[in-house]
N, C-alpha and C positions, 0 to 999 in steps of 0.2 A: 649476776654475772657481769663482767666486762671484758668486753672485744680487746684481743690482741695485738692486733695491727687495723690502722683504719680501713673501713668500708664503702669503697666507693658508692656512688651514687646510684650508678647505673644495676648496683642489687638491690635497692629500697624502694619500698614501697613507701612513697610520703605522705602522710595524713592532709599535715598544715601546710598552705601554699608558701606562708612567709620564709619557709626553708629551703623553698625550691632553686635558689642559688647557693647552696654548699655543694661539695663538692666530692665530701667524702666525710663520714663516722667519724671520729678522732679513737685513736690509740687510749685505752682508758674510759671509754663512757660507756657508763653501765645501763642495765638494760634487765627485761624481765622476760625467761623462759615461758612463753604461753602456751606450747605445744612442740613434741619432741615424734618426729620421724623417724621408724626405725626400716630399713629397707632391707632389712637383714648382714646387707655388708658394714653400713655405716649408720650412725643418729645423723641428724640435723635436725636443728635447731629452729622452731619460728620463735624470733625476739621482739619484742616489743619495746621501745625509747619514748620516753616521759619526760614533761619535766617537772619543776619540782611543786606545782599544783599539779599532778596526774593527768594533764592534757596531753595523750600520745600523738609523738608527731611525726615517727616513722614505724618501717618493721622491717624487719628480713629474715632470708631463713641461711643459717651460718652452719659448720662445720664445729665438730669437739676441740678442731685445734687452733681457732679463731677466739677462742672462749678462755676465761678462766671465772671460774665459780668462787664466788666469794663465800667467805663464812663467817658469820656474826658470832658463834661462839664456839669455845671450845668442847669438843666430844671425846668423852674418853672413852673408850671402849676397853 
């Protein structure tokens, strides 16, 4: 998945301290659904941010309309 508009700071939960001066998610950075909240009205999402050795360096937990779900392939049904 990747976030739709960026993600301020103050909803993260940051792993690695080296990030602890951003500011905010950026528009576009993708991220991996580790657990989905259903509270009956709405999902939310816990995500998890990696980089590209798999060292996660933040999380949060987002909204279905913060999100768009990527797809590697096509499905025909």
């Amino acid at each position: 998945m990747a976030i739709l508009k960026p993600i301020s700071k103050t909803r993260l939960t940051l792993v690695e301290p080296e990030y602890a001066s951003i500011s905010s998610l950026p528009t576009g950075l993708v991220g991996t659904i580790v657990e989905v909240y259903d509270t009956g009205k709405e999902c939310q999402y816990l995500v998890e941010f990696a980089d590209n050795q798999g060292a996660e360096y933040a999380m949060a937990v987002l909204k279905a309309n913060e999100i768009l779900v990527l797809l590697y392939e096509l499905a025909v049904v």
